[in-house]
Every structure is written in C-alpha cells, then in structure tokens.
C-alpha positions in Angstrom: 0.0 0.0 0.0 1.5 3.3 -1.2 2.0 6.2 1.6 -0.2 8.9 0.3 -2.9 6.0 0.6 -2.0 6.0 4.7 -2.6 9.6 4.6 -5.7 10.2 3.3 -7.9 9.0 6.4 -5.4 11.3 9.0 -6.1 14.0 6.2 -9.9 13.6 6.1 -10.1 13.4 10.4 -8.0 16.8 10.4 -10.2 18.5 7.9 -13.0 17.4 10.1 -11.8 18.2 13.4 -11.1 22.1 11.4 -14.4 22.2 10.5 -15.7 21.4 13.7 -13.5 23.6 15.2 -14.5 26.3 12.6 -18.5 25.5 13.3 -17.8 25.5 17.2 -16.1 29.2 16.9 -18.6 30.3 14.6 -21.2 29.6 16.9 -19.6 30.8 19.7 -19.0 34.2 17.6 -22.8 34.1 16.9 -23.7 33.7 20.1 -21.4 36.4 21.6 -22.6 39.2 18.5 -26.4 37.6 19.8 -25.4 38.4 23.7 -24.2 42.0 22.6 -26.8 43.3 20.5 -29.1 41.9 23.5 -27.3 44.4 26.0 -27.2 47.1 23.3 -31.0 46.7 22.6 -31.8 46.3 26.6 -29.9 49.7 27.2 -31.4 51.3 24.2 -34.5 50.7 25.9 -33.8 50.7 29.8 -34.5 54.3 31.3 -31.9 56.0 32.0 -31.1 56.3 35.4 -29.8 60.1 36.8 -28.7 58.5 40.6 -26.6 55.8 41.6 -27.6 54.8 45.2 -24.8 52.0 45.2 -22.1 54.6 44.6 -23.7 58.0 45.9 -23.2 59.9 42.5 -25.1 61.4 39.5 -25.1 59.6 36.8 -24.0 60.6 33.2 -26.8 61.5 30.9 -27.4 60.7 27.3 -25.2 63.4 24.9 -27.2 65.7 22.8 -26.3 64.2 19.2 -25.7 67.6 17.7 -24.0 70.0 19.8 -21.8 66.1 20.4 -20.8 66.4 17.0 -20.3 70.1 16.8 -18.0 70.6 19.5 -16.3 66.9 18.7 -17.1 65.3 22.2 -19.8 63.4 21.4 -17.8 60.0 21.1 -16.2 60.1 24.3 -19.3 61.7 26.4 -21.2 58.6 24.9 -18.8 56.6 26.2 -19.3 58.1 29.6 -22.9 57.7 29.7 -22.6 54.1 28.4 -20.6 52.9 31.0 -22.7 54.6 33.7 -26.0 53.5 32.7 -25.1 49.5 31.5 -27.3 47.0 32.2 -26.2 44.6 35.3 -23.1 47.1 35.7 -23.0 46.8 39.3 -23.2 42.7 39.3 -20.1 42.9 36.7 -18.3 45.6 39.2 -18.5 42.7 41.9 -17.4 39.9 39.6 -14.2 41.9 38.6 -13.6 42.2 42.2 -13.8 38.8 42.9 -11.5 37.8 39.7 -8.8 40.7 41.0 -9.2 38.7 44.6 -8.5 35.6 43.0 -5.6 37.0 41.2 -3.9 38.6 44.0 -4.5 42.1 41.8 -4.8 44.9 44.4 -6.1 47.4 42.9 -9.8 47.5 41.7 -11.1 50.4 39.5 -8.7 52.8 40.7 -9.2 51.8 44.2 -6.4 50.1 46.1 -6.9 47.1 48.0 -5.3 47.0 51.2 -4.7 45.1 54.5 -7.4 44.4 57.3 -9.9 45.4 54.9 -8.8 49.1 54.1 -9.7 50.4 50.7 -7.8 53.7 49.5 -8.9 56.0 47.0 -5.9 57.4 45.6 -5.1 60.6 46.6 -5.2 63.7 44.7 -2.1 65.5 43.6 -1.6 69.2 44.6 -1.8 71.0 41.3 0.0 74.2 41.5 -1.7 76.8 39.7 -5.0 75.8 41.3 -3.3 75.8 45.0 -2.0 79.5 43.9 -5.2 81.3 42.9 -7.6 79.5 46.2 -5.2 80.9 48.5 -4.9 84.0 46.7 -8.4 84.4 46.9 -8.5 82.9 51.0 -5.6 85.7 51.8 -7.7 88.3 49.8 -10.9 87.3 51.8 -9.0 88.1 55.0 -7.6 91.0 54.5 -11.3 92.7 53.7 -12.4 91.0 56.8 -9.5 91.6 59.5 -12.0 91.5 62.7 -12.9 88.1 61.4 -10.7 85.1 63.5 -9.8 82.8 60.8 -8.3 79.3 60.5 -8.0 76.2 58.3 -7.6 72.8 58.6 -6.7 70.7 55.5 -7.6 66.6 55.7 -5.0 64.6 53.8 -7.0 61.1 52.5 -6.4 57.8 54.0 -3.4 56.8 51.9 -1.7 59.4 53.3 -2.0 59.0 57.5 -2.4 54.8 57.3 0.5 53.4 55.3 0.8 50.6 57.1 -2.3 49.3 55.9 -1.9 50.4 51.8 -0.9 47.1 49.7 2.7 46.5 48.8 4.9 48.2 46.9 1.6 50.9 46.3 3.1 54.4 44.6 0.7 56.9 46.3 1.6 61.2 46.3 2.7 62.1 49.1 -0.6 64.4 50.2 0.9 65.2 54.1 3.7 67.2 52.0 1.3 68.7 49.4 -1.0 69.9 52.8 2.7 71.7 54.1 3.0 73.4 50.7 -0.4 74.5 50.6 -0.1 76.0 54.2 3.0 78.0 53.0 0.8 80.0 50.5 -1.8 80.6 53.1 -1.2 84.1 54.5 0.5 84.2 58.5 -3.1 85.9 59.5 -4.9 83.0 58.7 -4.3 80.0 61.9 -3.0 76.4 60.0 -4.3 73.5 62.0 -2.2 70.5 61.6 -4.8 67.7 61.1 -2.2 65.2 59.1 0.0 65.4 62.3 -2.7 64.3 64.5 -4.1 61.6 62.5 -0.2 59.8 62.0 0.7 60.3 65.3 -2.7 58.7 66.3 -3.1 55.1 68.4 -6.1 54.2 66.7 -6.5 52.9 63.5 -10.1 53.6 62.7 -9.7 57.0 61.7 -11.1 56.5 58.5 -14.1 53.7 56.9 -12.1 51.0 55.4 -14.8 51.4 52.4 -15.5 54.8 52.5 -13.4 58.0 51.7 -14.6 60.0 54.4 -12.9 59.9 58.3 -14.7 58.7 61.0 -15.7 60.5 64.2 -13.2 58.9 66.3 -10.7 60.2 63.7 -12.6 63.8 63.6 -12.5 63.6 67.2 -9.0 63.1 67.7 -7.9 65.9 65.8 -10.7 68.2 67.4 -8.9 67.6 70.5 -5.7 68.8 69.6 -7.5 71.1 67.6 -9.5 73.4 70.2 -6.7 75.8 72.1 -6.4 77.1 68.2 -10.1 77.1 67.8 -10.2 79.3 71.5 -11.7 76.2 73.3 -10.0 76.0 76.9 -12.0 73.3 78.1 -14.3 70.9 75.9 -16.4 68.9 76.9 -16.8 65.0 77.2 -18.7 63.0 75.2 -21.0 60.0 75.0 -20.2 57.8 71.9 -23.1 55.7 70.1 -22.9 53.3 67.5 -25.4 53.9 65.1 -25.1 51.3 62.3 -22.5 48.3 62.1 -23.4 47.7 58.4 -22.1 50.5 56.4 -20.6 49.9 53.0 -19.2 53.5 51.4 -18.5 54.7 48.2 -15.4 52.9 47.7 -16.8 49.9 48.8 -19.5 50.3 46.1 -16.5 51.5 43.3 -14.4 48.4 43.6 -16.6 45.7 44.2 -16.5 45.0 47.4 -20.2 43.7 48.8 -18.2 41.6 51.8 -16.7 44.6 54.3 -18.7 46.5 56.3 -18.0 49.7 58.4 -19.5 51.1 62.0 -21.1 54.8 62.5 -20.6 56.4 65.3 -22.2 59.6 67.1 -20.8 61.5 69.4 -23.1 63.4 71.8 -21.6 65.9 74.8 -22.0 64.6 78.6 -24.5 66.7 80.8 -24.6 69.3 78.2 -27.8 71.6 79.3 -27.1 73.5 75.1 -29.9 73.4 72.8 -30.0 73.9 69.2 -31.9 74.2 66.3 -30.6 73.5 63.0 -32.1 75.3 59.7 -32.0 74.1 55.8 -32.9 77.3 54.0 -33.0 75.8 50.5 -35.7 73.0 51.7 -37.1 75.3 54.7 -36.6 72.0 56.7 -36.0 73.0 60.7 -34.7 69.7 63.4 -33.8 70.0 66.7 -30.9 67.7 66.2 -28.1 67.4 63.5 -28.3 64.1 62.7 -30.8 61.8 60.4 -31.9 58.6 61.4 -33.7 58.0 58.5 -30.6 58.0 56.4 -29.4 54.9 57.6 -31.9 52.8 55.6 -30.1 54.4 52.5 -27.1 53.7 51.0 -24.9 56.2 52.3 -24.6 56.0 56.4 -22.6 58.6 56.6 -25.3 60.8 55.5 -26.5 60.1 58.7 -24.8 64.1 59.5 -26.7 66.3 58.3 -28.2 64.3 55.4 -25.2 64.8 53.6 -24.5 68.2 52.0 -26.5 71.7 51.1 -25.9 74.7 50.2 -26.3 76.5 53.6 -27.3 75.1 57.0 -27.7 77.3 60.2 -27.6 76.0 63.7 -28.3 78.3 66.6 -27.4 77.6 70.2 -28.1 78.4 73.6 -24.1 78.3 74.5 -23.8 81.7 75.4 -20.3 82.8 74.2 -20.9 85.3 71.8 -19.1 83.3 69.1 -20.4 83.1 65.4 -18.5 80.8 63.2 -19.0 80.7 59.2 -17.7 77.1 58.0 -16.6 77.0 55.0 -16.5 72.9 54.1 -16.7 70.1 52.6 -18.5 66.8 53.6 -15.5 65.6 56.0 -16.9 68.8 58.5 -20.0 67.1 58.2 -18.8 64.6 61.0 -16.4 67.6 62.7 -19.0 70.1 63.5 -20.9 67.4 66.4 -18.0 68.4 68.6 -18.2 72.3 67.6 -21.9 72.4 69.1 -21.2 73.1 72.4 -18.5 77.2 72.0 -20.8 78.4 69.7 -23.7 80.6 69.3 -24.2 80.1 65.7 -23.0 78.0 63.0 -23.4 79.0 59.5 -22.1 75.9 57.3 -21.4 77.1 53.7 -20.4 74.3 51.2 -19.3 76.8 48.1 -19.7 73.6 45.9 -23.6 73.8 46.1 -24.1 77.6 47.0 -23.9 80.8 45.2 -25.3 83.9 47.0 -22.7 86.3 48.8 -20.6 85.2 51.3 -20.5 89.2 52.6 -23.9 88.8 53.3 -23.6 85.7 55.3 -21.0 87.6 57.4 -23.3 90.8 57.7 -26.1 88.8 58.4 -25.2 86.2 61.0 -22.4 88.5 62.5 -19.6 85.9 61.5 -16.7 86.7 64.1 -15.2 83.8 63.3 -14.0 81.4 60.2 -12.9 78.1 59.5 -11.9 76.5 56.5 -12.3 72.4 57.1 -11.9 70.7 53.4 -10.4 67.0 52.4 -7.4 67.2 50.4 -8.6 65.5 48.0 -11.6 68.0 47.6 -9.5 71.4 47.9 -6.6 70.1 45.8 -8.9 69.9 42.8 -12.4 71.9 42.9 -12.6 75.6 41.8 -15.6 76.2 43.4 -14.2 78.0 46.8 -12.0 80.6 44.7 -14.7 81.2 42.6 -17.2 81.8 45.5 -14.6 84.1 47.5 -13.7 85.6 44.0 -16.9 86.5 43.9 -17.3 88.1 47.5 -14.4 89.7 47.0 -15.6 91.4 43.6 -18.3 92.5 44.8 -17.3 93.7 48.6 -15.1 96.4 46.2 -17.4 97.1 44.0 -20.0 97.9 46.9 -16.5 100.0 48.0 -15.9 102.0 44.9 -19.9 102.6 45.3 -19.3 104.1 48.4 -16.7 105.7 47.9 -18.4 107.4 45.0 -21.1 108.2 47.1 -19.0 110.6 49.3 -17.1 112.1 47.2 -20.5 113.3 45.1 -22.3 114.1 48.5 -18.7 116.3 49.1 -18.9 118.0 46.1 -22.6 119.0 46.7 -21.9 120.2 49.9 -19.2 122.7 48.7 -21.5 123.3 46.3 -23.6 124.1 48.5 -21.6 126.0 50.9 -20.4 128.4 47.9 -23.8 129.3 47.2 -24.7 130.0 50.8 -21.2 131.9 50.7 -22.5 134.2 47.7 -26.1 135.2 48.9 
C-alpha cells in the first residue's frame, strides 16, 4: 500500500476536526454578537437612570447628538454615559472584584486594596496653579475681613495618615507634603491647624471607613482635641459615643466591588450638656432639633447620617452663650467635625461653596460671622474651583460695593461745597 494511501484517512479526520472547530467558533462568535446586541437593545431601551444609590453619585446622561458632533465630544461623552448606565453594571463591578481577589491584583477600578480590609482612594495630587489662585483668593478674603478670626484645617486622604495598611509596593503622592506646601501659601493671619500630624501620630487605626473616603468620628474627634486651644476652646467637653449602624458599605466599597466589608457609624453626643440647638436648611425650609438623620441609615450612604449629607447653607443656633459666630466653609469631611463644635458656639453657619452661590458678605453681615474656619479634604481642595470662585466672587463684589461708596462721598462732598459756595455768595 502506497504512503499517500495511509494519509488520506489522517487527512480527512483533520479536515473534520477544522471544520468542527470552525462550526464551534462560529457559533460561539454568533452567540457572543447575539449576547451584545441583547445588551445594546436592553440599554437602548432601559430608562436611563440620573442616581446611583450603590455609589452616591449622578449619573452621566445621554449626549445631545448635535451639539456632540459640533464641538467633537460626542464619542467620548457617549462613552461616559454608556458605562454609567449599563445593564447589570453593578453585578459585573463585583465579579471583577472577585476575579482581582483571586488574582492577588490589588487594585480595583482605581481603588487600592489594602490590608485588614482598608480600601484607599488614591489621593489627589496638589496642582500648583489651582493651589495658587484659592489661596490668593482665601488671603484676599482676609484681609477685607481683618476683625474676622480665621483658620483652616486641611484633611490629607487615607493613603496618606495609614501606610501601614496600603498594599505593597503601592506608589501613592505624598498628600501630608502637598498639605505643608499648601499651608506656605496661606497668608500668616490665617491659623493652619495640623490635622495630618494628629491623624499619623494617632493610636487608633479607625480614623477613616475601610470602604468609604470619608474619616470617622473617632478620627474627627481626635484631631478636634488637639484642635480646640487654636479654635479658642479652653476646656471641651466629654462626650458619650453611640454606635449607630454596624453595616455601612461606602462609596469605595460600592467602586471596587466589594459587597463583603462593612464599616461602623458612630455619634458622638456631649455629657451633661444643658445647650440646645436648632438646625435650619434654607434651600428645603426644613427645621430639626438635632443634626443628625436617622432616616438615612436605611439608605445607601450612612454617613449621611450628619446632616443628610450636603446643602448649600445650613444654620444651627445655640443656647451656649459665648458670643461666638463661626461661618464654615467645608466640605463633607466637616459634616462629622462640626458634632463636637456644638457646644462654643452661638451660631453656626455651614457654607459648602460647591452647592451655593449667594454672597458670602452677606452671610457675614447677616449672621455676625466673628469667626472662620476653612475644614476641606485634600482631595476636595486640591482639585475643585468652586471656593475661589465663590470668595472671587465676595471679593468682587465687597469692592465694587467699596468704589460705590466711595463714590457716594465724594458726590455728597462735592454737593456740599457746592452748597456752601452758594450759601457763601447770597
């Protein structure tokens, strides 16, 4: 039997196992093209949603077509507002995490995966030009209102104060460092309070949520302590600590994955304290007798549980006695911070410039501000415009009202000697 006789049975089973082959990846081609014009047509036709409870945020919306195409950003915003509003996006979110987990991969969209449980959000870099022109606008804002006792206290993020816990070999910025730069621009009127050097030096480890970005109170609490002689407090109070949840699961919890670790609330209320308050929301005309909201604990967010997270303006009066009017400017880390500033104030006025755009002159006019503090994250301040543009703003129009006045006299001058010459002549 000739060789090429041999052959032709291996040569007929190899052309068959290629056409199976070639049938079984057709089919599975098939079926994936099937699968994703599925989830294309179930997202063309799911509602868009504008709120993500699971990670605390507005959602992207769909781009308008045209003015897309006209300014050339239509591709890219599209792809923004397809990723936020994907069908089952939250169940794939937790099946990366799981695969990462199983990898030993510590990092799960863009948030690091560290020891005990911590998650980080990488911190935000301090970007020069920004830095610059907010503290040109804070040392402005001082100087128009000298009587006004001012201080600031800058958060650096988790990565910054718990190292220990971060995952190997993680390249983070050094934020403490960016904090002292910031501070040198800040004008020597203006008091610096040194959270980052509280929070490392620190026995505790539970100064932060291990998924959340935010501190804790017992980490707020710590640096209120060290913090009070600068704030004029000689001798604060003690306080009663209550846990009010044991369940919480924070943003970054929600961004990486995570559905497994869970973070404890707690409230800190002062011992024997015979001050009452009342706390005011102008924009919803909502009054309370207390700063925190119970209700918010059957939402997502626990940490909402201060103040219902954050508004434009929100006024608490006291019956402390002091004669002490603070205007806080903030972000949602002084949501937890201002429980222990209750107690050495008469008023409160908490301003978050992110959500508010009247006149800050008027809110010192108004609620006799005596006193200032500016309590921001990091991560906030080194990156949002919104408090230079809202002192910018003050400050325009505090000279303006200036100029005005100034105007003013020297007309009302010139009438009188007008006046007086005519008086003069008869």
């Amino acid at each position: 039997m000739q060789t090429s006789d041999m052959q032709q049975p291996q040569k007929k089973r190899a052309l068959y196992r290629r056409s199976l082959i070639f049938k079984h990846h057709r089919y599975v081609y098939i079926a994936v093209m099937v699968l994703i014009a599925a989830f294309f047509v179930v997202n063309l036709i799911t509602p868009s949603k504008d709120y993500s409870e699971t990670e605390n945020r507005a959602l992207a919306k769909r781009p308008a077509i045209k003015e897309g195409i006209k300014n050339g950003s239509y591709g890219q915003d599209y792809d923004t507002y397809y990723s936020d509003q994907f069908t089952l996006r939250n169940q794939f979110i937790k099946l990366k995490f799981i695969g990462n987990q199983l990898l030993h991969i510590k990092e799960s969209s863009g948030v690091l995966i560290g020891k005990d449980g911590y998650q980080f959000e990488i911190p935000e870099m301090l970007d020069q030009k920004l830095a610059k022109s907010t503290t040109g606008k804070i040392n402005q804002f001082k100087e128009l209102n000298p009587d006004v006792s001012t201080h600031m206290m800058v958060v650096p993020g988790s990565a910054a104060v718990l190292t220990k816990k971060l995952p190997a070999n993680a390249s983070v910025s050094d934020q403490v460092s960016d904090i002292k730069k910031y501070y040198e621009q800040v004008g020597e009127g203006i008091d610096k309070i040194d959270a980052a050097s509280v929070l490392k030096g620190a026995d505790s480890d539970y100064l932060y949520y291990k998924t959340d970005h935010h501190w804790t109170s017992e980490g707020a609490y710590a640096v209120f302590k060290e913090a009070a002689p600068s704030l004029g407090i000689e001798e604060p109070v003690s306080y009663n600590k209550y846990t009010v949840s044991n369940s919480f699961q924070g943003t970054l919890s929600s961004k990486s994955g995570d559905f497994i670790g869970k973070d404890t609330v707690e409230i800190y209320v002062p011992k024997g304290s015979k001050i009452s308050y009342f706390v005011s929301y102008p924009s919803s005309k909502e009054k309370r007798a207390t700063i925190y909201k119970p209700e918010m604990l059957d939402t997502k967010d626990h940490y909402t549980v201060f103040f219902g997270g954050n508004h434009p303006l929100v006024e608490i009066n006291t019956t402390a006695g002091t004669g002490k009017n603070l205007l806080l400017l903030k972000d949602s880390y002084a949501n937890c911070f201002v429980q222990f500033l209750i107690p050495y104030y008469d008023r409160i006025i908490m301003v978050d410039p992110r959500y508010y755009y009247d006149n800050l002159n008027m809110v010192i006019s108004n609620y006799s501000i005596n006193e200032m503090l500016y309590l921001y994250s990091a991560d906030t301040l080194f990156t949002d415009t919104s408090l230079a543009d809202a002192l910018e703003a003050a400050i325009d129009a505090k000279e303006e009202s200036g100029e005005q006045e100034d105007e003013s006299q020297t007309e009302e001058a010139s009438e009188s000697e007008s006046a007086g010459g005519e008086n003069a002549g008869e």
